[in-house]
Backbone as a ProteinNet text record, in pm:
[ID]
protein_1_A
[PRIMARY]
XXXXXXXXXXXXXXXXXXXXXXXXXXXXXXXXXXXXXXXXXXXXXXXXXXXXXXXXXXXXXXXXXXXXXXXXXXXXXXXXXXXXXXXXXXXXXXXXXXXXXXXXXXXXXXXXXXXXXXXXXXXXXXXXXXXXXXXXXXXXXXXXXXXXXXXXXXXXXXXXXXXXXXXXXXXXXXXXXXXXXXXXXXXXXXXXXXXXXXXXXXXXXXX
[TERTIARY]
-2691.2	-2662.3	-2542.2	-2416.6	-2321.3	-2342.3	-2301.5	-2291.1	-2175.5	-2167.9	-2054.6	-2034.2	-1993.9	-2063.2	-2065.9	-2176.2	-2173.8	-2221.2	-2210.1	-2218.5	-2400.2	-2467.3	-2602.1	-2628.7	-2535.7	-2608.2	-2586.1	-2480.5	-2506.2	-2538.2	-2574.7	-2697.6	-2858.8	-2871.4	-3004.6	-3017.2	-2920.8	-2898.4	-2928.3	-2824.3	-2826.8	-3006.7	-3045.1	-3196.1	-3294.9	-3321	-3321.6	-3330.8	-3207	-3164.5	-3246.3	-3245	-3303.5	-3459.3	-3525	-3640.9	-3714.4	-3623.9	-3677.9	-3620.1	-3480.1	-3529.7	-3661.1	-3697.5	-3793.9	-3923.7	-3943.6	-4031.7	-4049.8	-3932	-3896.7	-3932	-3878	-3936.5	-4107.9	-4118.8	-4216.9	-4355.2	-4375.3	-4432.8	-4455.1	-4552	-4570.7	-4600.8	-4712.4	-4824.7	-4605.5	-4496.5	-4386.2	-4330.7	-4344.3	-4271.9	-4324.6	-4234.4	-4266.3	-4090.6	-4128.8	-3960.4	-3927.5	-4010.7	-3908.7	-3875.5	-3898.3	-3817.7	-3737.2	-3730.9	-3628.5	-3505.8	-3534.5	-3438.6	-3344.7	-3439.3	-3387	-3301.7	-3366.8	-3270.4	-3148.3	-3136.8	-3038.5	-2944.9	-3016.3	-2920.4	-2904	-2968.5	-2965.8	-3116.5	-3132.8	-3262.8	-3298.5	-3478.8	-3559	-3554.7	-3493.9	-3480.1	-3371.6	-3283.4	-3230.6	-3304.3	-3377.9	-3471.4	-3487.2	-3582.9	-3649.8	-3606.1	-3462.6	-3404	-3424.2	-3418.1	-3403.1	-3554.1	-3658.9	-3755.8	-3903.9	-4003.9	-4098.8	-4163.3	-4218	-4252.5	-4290.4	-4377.5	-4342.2	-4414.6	-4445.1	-4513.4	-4433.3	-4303.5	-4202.5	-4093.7	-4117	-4006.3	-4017.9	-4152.6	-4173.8	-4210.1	-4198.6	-4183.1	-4025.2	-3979.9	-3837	-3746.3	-3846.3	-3776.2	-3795	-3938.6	-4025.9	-3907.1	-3865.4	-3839	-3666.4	-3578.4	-3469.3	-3446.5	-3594.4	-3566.4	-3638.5	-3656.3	-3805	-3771.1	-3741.6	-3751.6	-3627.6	-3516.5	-3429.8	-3487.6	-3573	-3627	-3780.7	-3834.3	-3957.4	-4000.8	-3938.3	-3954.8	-4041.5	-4106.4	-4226.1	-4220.4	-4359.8	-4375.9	-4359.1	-4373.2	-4433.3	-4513.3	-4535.2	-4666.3	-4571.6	-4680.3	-4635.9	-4632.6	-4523.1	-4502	-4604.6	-4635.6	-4725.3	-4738.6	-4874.8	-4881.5	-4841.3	-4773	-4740.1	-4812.2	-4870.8	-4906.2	-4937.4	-5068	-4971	-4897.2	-4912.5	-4835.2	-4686.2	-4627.3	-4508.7	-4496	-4570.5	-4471.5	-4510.2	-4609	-4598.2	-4487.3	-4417.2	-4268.1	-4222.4	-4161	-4011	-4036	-4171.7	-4212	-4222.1	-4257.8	-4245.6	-4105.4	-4014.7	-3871.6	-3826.6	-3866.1	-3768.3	-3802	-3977.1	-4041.4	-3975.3	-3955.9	-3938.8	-3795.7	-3700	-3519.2	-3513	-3559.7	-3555.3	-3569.5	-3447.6	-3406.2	-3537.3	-3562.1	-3723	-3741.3	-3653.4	-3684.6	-3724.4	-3682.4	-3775.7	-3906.6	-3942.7	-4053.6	-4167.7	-4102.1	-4165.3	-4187	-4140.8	-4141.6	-4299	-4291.2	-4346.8	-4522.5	-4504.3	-4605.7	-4679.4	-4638.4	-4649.9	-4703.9	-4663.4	-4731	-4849.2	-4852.7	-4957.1	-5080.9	-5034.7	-5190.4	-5244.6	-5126.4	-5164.4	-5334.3	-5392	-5561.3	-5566.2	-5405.9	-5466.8	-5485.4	-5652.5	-5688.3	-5609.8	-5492.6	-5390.9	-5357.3	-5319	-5235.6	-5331	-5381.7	-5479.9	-5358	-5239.6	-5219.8	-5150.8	-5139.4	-5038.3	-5167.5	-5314.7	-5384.4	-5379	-5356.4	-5389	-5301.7	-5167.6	-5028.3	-5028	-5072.7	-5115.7	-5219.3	-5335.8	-5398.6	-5319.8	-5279.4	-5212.8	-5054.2	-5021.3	-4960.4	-5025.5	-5108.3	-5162.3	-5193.3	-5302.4	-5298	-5225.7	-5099.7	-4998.1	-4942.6	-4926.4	-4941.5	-4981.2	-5114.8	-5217.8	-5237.4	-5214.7	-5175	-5069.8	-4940.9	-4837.8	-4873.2	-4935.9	-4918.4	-5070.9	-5117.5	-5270.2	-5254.8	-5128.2	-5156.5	-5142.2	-5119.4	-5136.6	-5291.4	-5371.8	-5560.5	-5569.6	-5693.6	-5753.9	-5753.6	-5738.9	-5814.5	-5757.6	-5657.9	-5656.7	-5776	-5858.1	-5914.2	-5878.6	-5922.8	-5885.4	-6024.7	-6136.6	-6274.5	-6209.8	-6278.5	-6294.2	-6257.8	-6338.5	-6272.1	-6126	-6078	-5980.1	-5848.6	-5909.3	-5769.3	-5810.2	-5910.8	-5956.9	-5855.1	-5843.6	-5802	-5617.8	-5600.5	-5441.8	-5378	-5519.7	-5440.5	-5495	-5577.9	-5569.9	-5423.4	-5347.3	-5250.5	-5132.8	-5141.8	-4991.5	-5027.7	-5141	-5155.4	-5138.7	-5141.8	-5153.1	-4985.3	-4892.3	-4705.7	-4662.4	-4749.8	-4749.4	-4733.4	-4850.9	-4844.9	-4754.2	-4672.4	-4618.4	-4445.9	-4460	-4323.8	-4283.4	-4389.8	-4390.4	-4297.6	-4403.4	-4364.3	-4213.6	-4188.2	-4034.7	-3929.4	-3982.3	-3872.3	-3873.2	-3956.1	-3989.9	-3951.6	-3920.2	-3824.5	-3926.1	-4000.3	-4159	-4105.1	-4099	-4104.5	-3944.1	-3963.8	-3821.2	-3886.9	-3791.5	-3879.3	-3975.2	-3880.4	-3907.5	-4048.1	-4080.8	-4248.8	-4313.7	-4241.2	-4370.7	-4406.4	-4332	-4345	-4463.8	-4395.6	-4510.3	-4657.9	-4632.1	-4797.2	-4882.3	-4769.8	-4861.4	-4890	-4767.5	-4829.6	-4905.7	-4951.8	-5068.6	-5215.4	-5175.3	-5341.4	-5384.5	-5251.2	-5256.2	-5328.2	-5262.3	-5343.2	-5466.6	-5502.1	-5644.1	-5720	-5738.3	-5770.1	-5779.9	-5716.6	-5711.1	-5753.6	-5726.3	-5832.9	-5939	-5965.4	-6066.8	-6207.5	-6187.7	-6323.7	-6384.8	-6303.6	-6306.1	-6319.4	-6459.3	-6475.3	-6475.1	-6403.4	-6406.3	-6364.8	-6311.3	-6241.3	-6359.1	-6450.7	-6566	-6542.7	-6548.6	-6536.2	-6688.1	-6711.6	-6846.2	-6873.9	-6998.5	-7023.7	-7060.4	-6976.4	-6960.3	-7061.7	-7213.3	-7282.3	-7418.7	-7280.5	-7420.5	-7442.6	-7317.4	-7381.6	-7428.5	-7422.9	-7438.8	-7577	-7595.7	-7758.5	-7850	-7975.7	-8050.2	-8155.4	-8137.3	-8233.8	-8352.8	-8430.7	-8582.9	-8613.3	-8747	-8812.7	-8889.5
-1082.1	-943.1	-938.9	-878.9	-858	-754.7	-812.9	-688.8	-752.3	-619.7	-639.9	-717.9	-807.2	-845.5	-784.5	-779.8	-765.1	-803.6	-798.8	-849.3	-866.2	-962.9	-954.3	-793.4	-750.9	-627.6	-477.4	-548.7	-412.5	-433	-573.4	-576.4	-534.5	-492.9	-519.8	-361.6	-284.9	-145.3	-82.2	-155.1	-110.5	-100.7	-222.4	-218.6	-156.4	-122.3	38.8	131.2	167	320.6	267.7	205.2	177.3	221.2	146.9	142.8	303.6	374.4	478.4	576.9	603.2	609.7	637.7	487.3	483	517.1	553.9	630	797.4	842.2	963.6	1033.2	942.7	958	941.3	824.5	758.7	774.7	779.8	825.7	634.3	612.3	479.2	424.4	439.1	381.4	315.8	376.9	310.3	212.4	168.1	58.6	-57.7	-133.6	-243.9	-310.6	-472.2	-518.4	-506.8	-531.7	-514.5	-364.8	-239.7	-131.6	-98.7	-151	-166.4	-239.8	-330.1	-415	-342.8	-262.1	-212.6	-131.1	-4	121.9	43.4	-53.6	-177.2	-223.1	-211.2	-291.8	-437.7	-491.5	-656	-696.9	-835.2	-902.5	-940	-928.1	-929.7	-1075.7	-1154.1	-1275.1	-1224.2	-1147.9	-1108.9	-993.5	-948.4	-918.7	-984	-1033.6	-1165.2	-1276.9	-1235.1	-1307.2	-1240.1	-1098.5	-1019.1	-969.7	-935	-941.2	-1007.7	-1074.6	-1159.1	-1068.1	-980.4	-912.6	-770.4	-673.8	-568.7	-462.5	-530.1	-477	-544.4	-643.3	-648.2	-570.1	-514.8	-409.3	-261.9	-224.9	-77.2	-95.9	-184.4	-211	-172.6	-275.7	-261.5	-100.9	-57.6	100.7	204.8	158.6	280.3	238.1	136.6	116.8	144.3	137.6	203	338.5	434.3	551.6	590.9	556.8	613.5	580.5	415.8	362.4	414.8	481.1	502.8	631.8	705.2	813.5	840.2	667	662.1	719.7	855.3	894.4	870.5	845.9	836.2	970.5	1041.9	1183.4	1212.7	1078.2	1079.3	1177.6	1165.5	1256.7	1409.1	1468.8	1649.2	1647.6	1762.8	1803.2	1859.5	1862.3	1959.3	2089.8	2110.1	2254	2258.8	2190.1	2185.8	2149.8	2231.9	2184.5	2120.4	2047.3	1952.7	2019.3	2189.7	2234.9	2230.5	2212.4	2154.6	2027.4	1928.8	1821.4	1763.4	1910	1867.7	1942	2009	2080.6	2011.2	1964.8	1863.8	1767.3	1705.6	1630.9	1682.1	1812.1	1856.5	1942.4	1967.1	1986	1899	1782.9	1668.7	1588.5	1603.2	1616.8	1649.4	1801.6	1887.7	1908.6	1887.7	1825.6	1741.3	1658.4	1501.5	1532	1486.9	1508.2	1536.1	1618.5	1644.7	1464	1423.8	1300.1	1199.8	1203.2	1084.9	1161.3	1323.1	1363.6	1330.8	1307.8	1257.6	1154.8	1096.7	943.8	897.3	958.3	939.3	990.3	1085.5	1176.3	1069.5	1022.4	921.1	806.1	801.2	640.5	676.6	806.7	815.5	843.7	921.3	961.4	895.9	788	645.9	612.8	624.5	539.4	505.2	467.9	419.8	284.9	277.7	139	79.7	70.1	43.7	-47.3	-11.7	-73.1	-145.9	-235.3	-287.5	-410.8	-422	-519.2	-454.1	-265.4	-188.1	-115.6	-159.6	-128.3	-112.9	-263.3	-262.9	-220.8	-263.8	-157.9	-80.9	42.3	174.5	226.5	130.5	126.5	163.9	18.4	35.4	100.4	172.8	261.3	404.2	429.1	529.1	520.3	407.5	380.3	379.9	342	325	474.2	559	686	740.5	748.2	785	751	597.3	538.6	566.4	621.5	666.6	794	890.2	1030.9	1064.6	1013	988.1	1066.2	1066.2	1126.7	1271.3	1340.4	1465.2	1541	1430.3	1460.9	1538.2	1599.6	1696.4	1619.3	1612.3	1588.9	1427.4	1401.4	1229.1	1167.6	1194.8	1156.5	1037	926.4	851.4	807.4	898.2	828.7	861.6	830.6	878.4	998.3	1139.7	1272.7	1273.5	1222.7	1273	1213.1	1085.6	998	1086.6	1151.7	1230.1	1359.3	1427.4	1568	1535.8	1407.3	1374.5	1344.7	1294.7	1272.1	1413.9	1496.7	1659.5	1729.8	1727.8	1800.1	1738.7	1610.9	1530	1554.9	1545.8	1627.9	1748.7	1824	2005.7	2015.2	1918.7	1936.5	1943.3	1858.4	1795.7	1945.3	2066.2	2184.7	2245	2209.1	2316.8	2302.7	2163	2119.9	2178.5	2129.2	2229.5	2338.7	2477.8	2604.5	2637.5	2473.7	2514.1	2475.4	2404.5	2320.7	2423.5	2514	2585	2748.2	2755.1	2841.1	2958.7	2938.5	3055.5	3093.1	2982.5	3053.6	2948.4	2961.6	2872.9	2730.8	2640.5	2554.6	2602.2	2689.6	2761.2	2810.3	2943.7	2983.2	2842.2	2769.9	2629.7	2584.5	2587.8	2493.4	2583.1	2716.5	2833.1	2795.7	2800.5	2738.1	2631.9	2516.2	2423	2452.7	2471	2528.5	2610.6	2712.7	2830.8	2697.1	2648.6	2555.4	2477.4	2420.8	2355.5	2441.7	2507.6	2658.7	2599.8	2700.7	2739.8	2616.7	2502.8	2391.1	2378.8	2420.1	2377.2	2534.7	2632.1	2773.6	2773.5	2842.1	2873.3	2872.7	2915	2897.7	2813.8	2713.9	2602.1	2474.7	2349.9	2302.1	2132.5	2029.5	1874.7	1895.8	2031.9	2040.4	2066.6	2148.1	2249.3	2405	2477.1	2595.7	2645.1	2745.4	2766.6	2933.6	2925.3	3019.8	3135.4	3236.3	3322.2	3356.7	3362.5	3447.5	3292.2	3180.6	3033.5	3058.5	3086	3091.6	3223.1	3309	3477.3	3482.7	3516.7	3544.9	3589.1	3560.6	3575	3711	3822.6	3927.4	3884.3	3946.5	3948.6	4094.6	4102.7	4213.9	4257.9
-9494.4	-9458.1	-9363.8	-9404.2	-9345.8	-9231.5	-9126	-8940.2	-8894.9	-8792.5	-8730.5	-8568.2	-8525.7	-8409.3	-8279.9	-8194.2	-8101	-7991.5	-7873.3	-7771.8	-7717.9	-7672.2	-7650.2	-7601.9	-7469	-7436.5	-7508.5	-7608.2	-7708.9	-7844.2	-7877.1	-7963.3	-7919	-7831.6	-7758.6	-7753	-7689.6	-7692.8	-7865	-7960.8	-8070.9	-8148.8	-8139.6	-8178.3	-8086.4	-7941.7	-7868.6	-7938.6	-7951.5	-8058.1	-8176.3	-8248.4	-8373.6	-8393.8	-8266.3	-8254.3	-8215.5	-8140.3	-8063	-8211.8	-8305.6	-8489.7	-8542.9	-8535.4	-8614.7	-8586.6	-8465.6	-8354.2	-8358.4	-8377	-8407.6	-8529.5	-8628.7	-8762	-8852.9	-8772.3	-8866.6	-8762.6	-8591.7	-8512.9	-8459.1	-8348.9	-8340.6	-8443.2	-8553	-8627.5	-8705.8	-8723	-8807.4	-8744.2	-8608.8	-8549.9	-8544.4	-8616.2	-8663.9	-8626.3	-8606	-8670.1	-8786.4	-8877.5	-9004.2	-9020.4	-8967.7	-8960.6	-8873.5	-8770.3	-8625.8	-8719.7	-8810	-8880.2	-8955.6	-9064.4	-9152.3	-9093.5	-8981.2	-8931.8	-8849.3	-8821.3	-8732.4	-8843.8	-8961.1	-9089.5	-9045.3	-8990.6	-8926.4	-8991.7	-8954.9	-9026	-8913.2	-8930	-8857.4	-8762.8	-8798.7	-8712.3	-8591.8	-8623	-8529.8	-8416.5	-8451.7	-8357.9	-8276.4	-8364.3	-8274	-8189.9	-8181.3	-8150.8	-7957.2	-7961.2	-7874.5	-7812.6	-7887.3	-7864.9	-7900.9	-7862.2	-7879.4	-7980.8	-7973.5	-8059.8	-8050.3	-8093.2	-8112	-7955.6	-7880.7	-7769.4	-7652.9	-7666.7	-7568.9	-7615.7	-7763.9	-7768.9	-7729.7	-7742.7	-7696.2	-7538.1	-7483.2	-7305.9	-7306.2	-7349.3	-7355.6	-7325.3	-7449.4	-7500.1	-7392.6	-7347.2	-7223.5	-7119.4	-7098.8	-6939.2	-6954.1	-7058.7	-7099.3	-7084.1	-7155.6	-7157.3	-6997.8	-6939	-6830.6	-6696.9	-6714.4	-6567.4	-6459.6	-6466	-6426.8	-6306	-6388.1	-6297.1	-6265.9	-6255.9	-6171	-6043.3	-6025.6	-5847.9	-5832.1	-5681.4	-5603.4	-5563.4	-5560.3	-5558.8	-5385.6	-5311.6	-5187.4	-5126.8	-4995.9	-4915.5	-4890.2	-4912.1	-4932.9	-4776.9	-4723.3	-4616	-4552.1	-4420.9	-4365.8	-4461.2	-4533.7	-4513.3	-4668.6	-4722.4	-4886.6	-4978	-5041.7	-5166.2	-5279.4	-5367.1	-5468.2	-5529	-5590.8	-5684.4	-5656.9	-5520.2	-5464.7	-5549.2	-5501.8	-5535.2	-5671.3	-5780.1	-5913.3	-5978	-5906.2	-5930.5	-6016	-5901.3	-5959	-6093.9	-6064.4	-6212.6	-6295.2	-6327.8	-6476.6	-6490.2	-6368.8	-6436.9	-6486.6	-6441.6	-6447.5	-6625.9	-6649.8	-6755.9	-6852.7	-6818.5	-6946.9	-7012.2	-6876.9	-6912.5	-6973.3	-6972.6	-7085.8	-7227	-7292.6	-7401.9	-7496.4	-7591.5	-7681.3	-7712.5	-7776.1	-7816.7	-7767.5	-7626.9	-7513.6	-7493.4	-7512.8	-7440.2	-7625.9	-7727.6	-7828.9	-7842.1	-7738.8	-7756.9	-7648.2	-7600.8	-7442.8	-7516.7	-7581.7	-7630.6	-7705.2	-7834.8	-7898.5	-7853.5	-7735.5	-7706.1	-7622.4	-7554.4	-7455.9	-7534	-7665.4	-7764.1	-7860.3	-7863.7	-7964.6	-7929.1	-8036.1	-8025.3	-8197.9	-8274	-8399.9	-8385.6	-8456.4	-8478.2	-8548	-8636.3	-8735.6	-8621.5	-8539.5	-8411.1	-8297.9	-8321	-8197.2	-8124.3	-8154.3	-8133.4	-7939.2	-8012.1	-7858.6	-7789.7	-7855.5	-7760.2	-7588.8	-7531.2	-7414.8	-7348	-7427.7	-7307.4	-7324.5	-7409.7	-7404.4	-7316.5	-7296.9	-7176.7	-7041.6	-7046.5	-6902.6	-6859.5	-6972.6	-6930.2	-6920.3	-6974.6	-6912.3	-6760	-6725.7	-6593.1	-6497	-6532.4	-6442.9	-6408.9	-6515.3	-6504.5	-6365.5	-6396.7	-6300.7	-6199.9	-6162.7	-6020	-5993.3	-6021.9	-5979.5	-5925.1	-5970.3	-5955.7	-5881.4	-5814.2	-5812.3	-5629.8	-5601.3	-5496	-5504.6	-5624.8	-5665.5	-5658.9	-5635	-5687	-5539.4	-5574.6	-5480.5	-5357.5	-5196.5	-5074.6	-5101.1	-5161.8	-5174	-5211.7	-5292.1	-5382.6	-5480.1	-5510.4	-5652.5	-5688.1	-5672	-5806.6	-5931.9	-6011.2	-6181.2	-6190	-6130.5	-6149.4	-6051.9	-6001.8	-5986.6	-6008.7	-6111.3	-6159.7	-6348.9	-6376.7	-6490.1	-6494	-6334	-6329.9	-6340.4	-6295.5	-6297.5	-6481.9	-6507.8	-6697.6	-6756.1	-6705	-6780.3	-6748.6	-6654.6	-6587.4	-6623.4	-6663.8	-6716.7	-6894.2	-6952.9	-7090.9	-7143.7	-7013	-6996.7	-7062.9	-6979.4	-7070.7	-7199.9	-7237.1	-7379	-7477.1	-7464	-7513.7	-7455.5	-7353.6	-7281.7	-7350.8	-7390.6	-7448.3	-7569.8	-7677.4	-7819.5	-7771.3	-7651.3	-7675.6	-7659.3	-7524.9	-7525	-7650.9	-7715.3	-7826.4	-7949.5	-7945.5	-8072.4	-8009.7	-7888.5	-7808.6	-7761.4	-7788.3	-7735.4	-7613.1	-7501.2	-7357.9	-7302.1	-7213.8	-7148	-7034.4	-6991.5	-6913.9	-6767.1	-6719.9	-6620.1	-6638.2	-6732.2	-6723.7	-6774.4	-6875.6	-6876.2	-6749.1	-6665.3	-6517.1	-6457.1	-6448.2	-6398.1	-6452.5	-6560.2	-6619.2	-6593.2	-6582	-6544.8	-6400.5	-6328.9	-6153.1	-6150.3	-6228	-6197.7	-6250.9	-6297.3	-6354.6	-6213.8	-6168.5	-6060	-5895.9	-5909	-5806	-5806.6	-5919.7	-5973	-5968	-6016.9	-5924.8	-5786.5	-5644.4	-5543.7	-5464	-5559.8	-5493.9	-5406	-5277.6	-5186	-5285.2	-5405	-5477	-5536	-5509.5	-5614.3	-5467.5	-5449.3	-5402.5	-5441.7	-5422.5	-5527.6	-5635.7	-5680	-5824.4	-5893.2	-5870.1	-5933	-5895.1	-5997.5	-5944	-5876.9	-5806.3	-5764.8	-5767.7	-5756.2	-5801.9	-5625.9	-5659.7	-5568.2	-5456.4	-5512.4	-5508.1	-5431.4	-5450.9	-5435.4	-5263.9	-5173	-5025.9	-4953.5	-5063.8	-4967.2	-4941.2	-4843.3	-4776.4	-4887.4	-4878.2	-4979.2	-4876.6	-4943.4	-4873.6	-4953.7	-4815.8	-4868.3	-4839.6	-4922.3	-4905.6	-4777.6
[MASK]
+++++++++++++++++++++++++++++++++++++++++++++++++++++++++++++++++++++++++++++++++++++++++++++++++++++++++++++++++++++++++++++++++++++++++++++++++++++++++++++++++++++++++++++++++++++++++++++++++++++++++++++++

């Protein structure tokens, strides 16, 4: 197979683009090397030449498209909000080209058994997720419900993206949306992230 040559770091780039292609098109369950190959027009040894196999290439791809703008959310100011400092993450979310936020989508809802081999780094990127953003949870919280309430609120985008790509609303009210969910979570009525019922502490008359 005739190519044209290039340099390790823009052969490495080129099968990148290739891969995140065939991602686009075909969804995870299509990434494979021998289709990273084909959309590359190179042979799969040349891959392999670049990556071990197909779960050091979608590391590869995440940390190309992603790692550049890992902010740390850090500790909210006196008196601020999480819906403050879940701001900036879903502007920053929802600016990212549709195709990284399809990309991102894709790997986070991946559970095909087809694929057991991207099981566990699908695992632990979810996790990592959640330990990143974990200081968003109610009262600094990290049990189960409140590393639970951090992957409902980073899933809550996912619909919010559609409406913008398909031009329904703009990024702006998406943001509004997810911040009004965020509220409503941390509301005077709402106690550990249960809502309660109004009527549970008012004096009980007797006859």
């Amino acid at each position: 197979m005739t190519r044209p040559y290039l340099r390790s770091g823009d052969r490495r780039r080129q099968l990148l683009a290739a891969a995140m292609a065939v991602i686009d098109s075909r969804g995870l369950a299509g990434l494979t090397i021998a289709n990273v190959a084909a959309e590359a027009s190179v042979t799969r040894q040349l891959v392999y030449r670049h990556f071990d196999d197909v779960n050091a290439l979608l590391l590869a791809l995440l940390a190309d498209r992603f790692d550049a703008d890992r902010a740390d959310p850090g500790q909210a100011r006196a008196g601020e909000r999480p819906a403050g400092l879940a701001r900036s993450l879903a502007l920053r979310a929802i600016s990212r080209p549709a195709a990284d936020r399809r990309l991102l989508r894709s790997v986070l809802a991946a559970s095909d058994e087809r694929r057991p081999e991207l099981t566990r780094l699908i695992a632990a990127l979810r996790a990592g997720i959640i330990d990143h953003w974990i200081k968003l949870a109610p009262d600094g919280k990290t049990d189960a419900a409140a590393r639970a309430w951090i992957w409902a609120v980073f899933n809550a985008q996912f619909g919010l993206w559609d409406l913008v790509d398909a031009g329904e609303i703009d990024p702006e009210q998406a943001v509004g949306i997810l911040i009004g969910l965020i509220r409503e979570h941390f509301s005077p009525e709402r106690r550990d992230g249960v809502a309660q019922d109004p009527q549970a502490d008012a004096p009980r008359q007797t006859d």
